[in-house]
N, C-alpha and C positions, 0 to 999 in steps of 0.2 A: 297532816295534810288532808283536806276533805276532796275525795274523791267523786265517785259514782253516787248521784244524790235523784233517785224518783218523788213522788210524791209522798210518799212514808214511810223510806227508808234512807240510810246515810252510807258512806263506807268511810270510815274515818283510820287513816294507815298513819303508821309510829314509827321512829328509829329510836329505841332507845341504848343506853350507855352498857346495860347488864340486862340481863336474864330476868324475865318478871311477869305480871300480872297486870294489864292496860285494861283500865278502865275510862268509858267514858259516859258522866253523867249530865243530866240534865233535869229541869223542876219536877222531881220526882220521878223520875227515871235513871235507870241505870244499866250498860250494857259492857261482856268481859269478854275479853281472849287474852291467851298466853301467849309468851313470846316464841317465835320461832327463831334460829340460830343460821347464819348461813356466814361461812369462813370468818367467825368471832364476833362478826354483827350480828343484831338483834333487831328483829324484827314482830311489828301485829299489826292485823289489821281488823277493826272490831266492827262487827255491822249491828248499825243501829236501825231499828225497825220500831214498828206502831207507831210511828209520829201522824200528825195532825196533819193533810194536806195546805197547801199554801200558806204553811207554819214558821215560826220564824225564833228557832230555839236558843237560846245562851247553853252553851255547852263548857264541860271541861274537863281534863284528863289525868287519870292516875296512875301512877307506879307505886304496887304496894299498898295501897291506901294514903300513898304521898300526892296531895295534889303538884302537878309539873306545871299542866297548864291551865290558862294562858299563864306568864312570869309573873309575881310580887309585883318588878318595879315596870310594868308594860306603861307604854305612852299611848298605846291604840286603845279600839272600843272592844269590850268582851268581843270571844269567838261564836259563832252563831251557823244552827245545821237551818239552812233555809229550803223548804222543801217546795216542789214545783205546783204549782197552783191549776186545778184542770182547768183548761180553757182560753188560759193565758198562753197568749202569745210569745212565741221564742225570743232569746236575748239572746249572745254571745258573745266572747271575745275570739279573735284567732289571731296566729301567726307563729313565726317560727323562727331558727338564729339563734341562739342566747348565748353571750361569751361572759364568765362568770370573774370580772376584775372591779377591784372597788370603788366605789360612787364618789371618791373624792376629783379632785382636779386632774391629777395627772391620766386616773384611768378613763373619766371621760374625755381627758384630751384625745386618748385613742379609740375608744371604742364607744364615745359619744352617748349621751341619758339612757340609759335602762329604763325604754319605756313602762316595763313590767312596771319598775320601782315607781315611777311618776303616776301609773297607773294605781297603785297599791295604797301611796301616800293621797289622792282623790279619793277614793273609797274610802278611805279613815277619817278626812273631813267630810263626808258626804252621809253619815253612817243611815242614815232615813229614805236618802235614795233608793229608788229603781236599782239595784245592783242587774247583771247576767246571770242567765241561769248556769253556766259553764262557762269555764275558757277551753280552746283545742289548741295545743301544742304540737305543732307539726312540724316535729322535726330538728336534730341538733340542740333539744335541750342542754346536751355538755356536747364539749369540743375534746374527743380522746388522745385527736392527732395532733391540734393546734395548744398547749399549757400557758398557763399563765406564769408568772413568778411564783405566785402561791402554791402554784401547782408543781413548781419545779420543785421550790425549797422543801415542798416534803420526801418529792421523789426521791431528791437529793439525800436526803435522812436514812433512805433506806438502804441504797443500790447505786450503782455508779452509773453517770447519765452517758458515760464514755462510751458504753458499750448498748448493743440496740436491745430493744427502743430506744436509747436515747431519752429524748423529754416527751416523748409519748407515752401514754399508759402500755402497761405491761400486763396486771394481774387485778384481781376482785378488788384487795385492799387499796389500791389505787383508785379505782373507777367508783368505790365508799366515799372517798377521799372528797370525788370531784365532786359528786351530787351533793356532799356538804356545803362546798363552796358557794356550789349553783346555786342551793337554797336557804340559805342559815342568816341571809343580810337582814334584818327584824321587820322591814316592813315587806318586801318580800314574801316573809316566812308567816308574815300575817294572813296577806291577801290569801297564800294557799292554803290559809287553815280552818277559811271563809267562804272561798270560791271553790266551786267544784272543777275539778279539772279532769278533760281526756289526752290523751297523750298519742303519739306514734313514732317511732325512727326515722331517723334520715342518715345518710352516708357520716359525718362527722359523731353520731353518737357511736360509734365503731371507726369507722376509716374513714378516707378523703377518695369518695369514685369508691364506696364498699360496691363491690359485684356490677364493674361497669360493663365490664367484659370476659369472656375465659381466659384470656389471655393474664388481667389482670388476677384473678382467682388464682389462677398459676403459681404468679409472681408471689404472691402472697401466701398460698403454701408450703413456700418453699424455703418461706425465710423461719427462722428455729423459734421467734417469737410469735409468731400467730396466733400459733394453738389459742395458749394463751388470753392472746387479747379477745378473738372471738368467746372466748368460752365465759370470759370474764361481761364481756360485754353482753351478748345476748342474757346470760343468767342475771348481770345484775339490773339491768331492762327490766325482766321478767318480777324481780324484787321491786324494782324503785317505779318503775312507770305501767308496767301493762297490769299488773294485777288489779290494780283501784282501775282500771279502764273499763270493766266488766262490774255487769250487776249483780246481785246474788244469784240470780237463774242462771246466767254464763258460767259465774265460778265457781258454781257448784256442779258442773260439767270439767271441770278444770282438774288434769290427774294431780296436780301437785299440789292443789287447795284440798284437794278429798284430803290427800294424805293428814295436811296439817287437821282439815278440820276434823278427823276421826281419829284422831291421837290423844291417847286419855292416861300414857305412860306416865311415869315419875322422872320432874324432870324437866329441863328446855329441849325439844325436840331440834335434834341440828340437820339439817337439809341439806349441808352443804354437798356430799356427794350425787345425791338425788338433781339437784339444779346443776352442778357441774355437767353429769353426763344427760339431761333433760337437753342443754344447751349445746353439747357437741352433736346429740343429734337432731336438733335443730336446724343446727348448719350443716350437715354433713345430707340431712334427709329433709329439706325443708316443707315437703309435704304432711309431713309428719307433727305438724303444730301451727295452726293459722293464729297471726298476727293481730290480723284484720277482724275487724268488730263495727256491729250496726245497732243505732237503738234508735227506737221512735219517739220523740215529744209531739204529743198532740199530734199535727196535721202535718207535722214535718216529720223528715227521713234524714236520717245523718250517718252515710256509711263511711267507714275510715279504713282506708286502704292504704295493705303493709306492700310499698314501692321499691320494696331493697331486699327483702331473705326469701319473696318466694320466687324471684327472677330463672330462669331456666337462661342459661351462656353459652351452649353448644351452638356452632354455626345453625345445624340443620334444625335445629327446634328454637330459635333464640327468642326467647319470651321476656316481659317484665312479670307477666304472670305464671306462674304454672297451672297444668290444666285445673287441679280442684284449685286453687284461688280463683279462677276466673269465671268456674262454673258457680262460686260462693257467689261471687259478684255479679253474675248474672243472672240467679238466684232473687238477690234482693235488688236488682235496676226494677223497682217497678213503680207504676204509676196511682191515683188515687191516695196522693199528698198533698198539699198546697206547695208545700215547695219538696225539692229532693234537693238534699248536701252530701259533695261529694268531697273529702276532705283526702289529700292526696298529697305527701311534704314535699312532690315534684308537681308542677303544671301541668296538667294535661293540653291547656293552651298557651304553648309558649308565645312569643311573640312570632307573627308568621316569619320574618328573617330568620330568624334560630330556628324554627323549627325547620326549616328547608335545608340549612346547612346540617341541621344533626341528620336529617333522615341521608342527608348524600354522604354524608362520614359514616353510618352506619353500613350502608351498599357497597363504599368505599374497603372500611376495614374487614367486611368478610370478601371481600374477593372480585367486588363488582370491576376492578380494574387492574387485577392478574395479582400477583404475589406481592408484588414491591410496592404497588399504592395499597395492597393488605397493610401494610408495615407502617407508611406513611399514617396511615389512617387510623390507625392502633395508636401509634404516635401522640396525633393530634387530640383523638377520642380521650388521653389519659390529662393529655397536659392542659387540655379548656374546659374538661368536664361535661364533654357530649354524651351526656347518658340518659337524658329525659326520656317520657313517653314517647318521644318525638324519633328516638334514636332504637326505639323496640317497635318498628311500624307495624309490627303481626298486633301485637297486645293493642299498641292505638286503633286503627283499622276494628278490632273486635269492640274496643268498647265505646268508639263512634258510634257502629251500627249499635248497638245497647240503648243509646243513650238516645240517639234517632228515633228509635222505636217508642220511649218513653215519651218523647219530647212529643209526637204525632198522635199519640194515642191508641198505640199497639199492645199496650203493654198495663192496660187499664185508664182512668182518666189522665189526661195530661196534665200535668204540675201547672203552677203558672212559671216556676221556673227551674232552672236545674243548675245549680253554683257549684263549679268544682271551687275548694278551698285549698288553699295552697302556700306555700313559704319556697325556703332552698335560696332562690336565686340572689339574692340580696337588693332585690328592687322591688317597688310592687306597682302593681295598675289592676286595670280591669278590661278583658276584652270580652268582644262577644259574639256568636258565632251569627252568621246572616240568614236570616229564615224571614219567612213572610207570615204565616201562621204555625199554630201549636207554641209549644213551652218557648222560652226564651230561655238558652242555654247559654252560660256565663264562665270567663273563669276570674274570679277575685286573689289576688297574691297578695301576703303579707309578708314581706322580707326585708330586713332582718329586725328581730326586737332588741339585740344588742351586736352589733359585728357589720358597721357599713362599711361598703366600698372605698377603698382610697381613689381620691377624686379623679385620678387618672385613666381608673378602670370605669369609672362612670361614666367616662367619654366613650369610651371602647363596647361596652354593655349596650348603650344606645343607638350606637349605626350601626351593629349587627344585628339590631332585634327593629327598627322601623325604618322608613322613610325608603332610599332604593333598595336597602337590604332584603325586602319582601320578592319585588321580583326579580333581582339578581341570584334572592338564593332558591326560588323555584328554578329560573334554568339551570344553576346548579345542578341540584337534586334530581332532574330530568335527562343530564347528560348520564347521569350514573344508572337511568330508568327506574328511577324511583315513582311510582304513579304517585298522580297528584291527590290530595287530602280528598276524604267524600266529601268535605265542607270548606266553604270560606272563613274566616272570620278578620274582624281587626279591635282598634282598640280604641275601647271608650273612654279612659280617661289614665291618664301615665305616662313615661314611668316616672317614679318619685324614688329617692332615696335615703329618705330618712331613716334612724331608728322608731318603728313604729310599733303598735299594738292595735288591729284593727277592732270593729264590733259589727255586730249582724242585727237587724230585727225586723220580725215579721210586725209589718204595719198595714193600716188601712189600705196606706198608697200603694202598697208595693212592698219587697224587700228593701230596706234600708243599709245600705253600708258605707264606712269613714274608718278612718285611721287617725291616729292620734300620738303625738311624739313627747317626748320632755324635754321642758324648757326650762336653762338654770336663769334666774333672774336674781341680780344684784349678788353676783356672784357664790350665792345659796347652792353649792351643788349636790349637798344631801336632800335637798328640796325642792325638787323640779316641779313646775308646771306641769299639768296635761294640757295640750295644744292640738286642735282638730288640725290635720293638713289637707284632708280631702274628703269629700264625700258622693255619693250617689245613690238614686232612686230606682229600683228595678221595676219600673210597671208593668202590671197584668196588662195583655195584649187585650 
């Protein structure tokens, strides 16, 4: 998978089958690291450096001095380290969602084109194009809590589904299991081994509502499989998605990367205890290792915020942030970009109905209406998923003013705009916050890339989030005194519900952004189309 890619350097991470020596070369070049071992997997990840800026390298990889990749019998074009070109302007892809069932009939009967795929299979005919400089995955790349068949029938191999988890993941070798699944389909496993990718968590890549509440925290404590699944999850996070999220200057700041990279034993170095208890306290101390991660292309700011492990749940302190996460991020809110991205696998702008009904269920389940609407409210917060930014009004409220400040020109020059980037909900739009002068501040959703809505919920999705749900669910939220937003906003174009894959580009006119779905045509369902479904212009004021 090609990761973390600047202008002359790569990060290119491995799964391989045994114990070994990865190499990856290129026209006269060549760059090595040994594998690391984490509970019988193997793992490297080799950083490639000196490259040419706005370079555009054929690469390939060895085990042993075996070439692996790309395959013998590949149908795609060579893999290629394309490095960022100074001056050129930002590309990207985003969104979030991915449920990992195969592209034949039946599976998109359920869970509809894997835009990813339709995306992957363009890029393969396209091979000259313009590609992105990155995709950002936000969120839900594997589903822990929701399996497939695929995912069961291994489970099933190992452990009895009788007993809990049940068909949920349990352990490391499970949650191995699943990012195979996620990634292994060939055109797929192209695109990531092409495109640079960043990553972030969301509740389903651990649990359904991870850390909605304490109460839920609790619940989840107390059951004998947790331990478990958190430890498994966070660690194998840590292996499969956040490591390549970081450049060489982060992860060399990184305690568990020093280790690998100062290890000069005999031998495959095994980590597996080191990442086990790295990830218990993680979760146990989440101050204790920040998630979140910023890097700058050009004239753009692209900070990614972890919306799920650093949350504080106590009634009296109830945060999405805790205090060093939020000082991190207010830290980097600054201005003198052309644009600022704000990548976030929950909304920061829900649709105004939702958000007024989460802020009055939040008021609600701590107490705003004595003991027994606590309960109610706890209730409802578990069973529709009221946990957005919307539903931690401390954390919102704080990084409003943040962003306020950016957007006015407090905080250095004003952007021309400030785009929170977002997935989770399974719908996407774009709304916008109402100002007269300074930055245009956005938020863009990309939800889901594979996992729509069943129709029925698409009904229900929509008249709680527009039309009288806005001001039915401000008085709502007023009766419980919940103060009203420092800001208005609505929405400029939504909601849609396709399986989508959106793209970003900083252009003359403006920010540019669309979304784009797969379409089976003459019943080809390993060969979707890519289909624009919507797009929009962000102009400089």
């Amino acid at each position: 998978m090609m990761r973390f890619v600047d202008e002359t350097a790569a990060s290119i991470w491995v799964e391989t089958r045994d114990a070994g020596r990865v190499t990856v070369r290129t026209a006269g070049s060549s760059w090595q690291a040994p594998t690391f071992a984490v509970h019988g997997h193997h793992y490297a990840l080799v950083e490639v450096n000196g490259l040419a800026p706005g370079s555009i390298n054929p690469y390939t990889v060895e085990i042993n001095d075996d070439e692996v990749w790309p395959p013998g019998d590949s149908e795609y074009p060579p893999s290629c380290i394309s490095t960022l070109t100074p001056g050129k302007p930002i590309k990207m892809a985003f969104g979030s969602c991915r449920t990992s069932v195969p592209h034949d009939a039946d599976g998109n009967g359920t869970h509809g084109v894997d835009s990813m795929r339709a995306y992957a299979l363009r890029m393969a005919s396209s091979a000259d194009e313009d590609w992105p400089d990155l995709v950002a995955f936000l969120g839900d790349q594997v589903y822990a809590d929701v399996t497939s068949d695929q995912m069961q029938e291994f489970i099933r191999a190992r452990r009895s589904m009788e007993e809990p988890p049940g068909k949920e993941l349990k352990d490391y070798e499970e949650y191995a299991h699943l990012y195979n699944l996620a990634w292994s389909d060939e055109a797929n496993r192209w695109l990531l081994s092409n495109l640079p990718s960043a990553m972030i968590f969301d509740d389903h890549d651990i649990d359904d509502d991870w850390n909605s509440s304490y109460t839920w925290k609790q619940e989840r404590e107390a059951a004998g499989w947790w331990h478990d699944r958190i430890v498994s999850g966070l660690g194998s996070y840590w292996v499969y998605q956040h490591l390549g999220n970081l450049s060489p200057e982060q992860r060399a700041q990184d305690e568990i990367w020093a280790q690998i990279a100062a290890y000069d034993g005999d031998g495959e170095q095994d980590l597996t205890g080191t990442i086990d208890a790295f990830a218990d306290r993680a979760d146990q101390h989440p101050a204790s290792y920040r998630w979140s991660y910023c890097r700058d292309i050009g004239d753009v700011r692209i900070i990614t915020i972890d919306s799920r492990a650093a949350r504080v749940l106590e009634s009296d302190r109830r945060s999405l942030l805790d205090d060093e996460e939020l000082a991190w991020l207010d830290d980097k809110m600054q201005g003198g970009f052309r644009h600022l991205l704000v990548a976030s696998s929950l909304p920061f702008l829900l649709p105004a109905g939702l958000h007024h009904i989460e802020s009055w269920n939040e008021a609600l389940s701590e107490g705003a209406w004595g003991e027994r609407g606590a309960k109610i409210g706890e209730k409802i917060r578990q069973g529709v998923d009221m946990e957005h930014w919307a539903a931690f009004q401390k954390s919102f409220r704080a990084v409003a003013t943040m962003v306020t400040e950016v957007a006015d020109g407090k905080r250095g020059m004003a952007p021309e705009t400030i785009c929170f980037l977002s997935g989770d909900v399974h719908f996407s739009y774009v709304s916008e916050v109402k100002r007269s002068s300074g930055s245009r501040i956005v938020q863009a959703v990309c939800s889901p890339i594979r996992n729509p809505l069943p129709r029925a919920m698409r009904f229900a999705t929509a008249a709680l989030s527009y039309g009288v749900a806005g001001p039915v669910g401000a008085l709502v939220a007023r009766s419980a005194k919940v103060p009203s937003p420092p800001f208005t906003w609505s929405g400029i174009k939504g909601p849609w519900f396709d399986n989508n894959l959106a793209g970003l580009e900083d252009s003359p006119e403006g920010l540019k952004l669309w979304w784009d779905t797969g379409d089976v045509e003459d019943n080809d369902h390993f060969h979707p189309r890519l289909q624009q479904v919507a797009s929009v212009t962000l102009r400089s004021r």
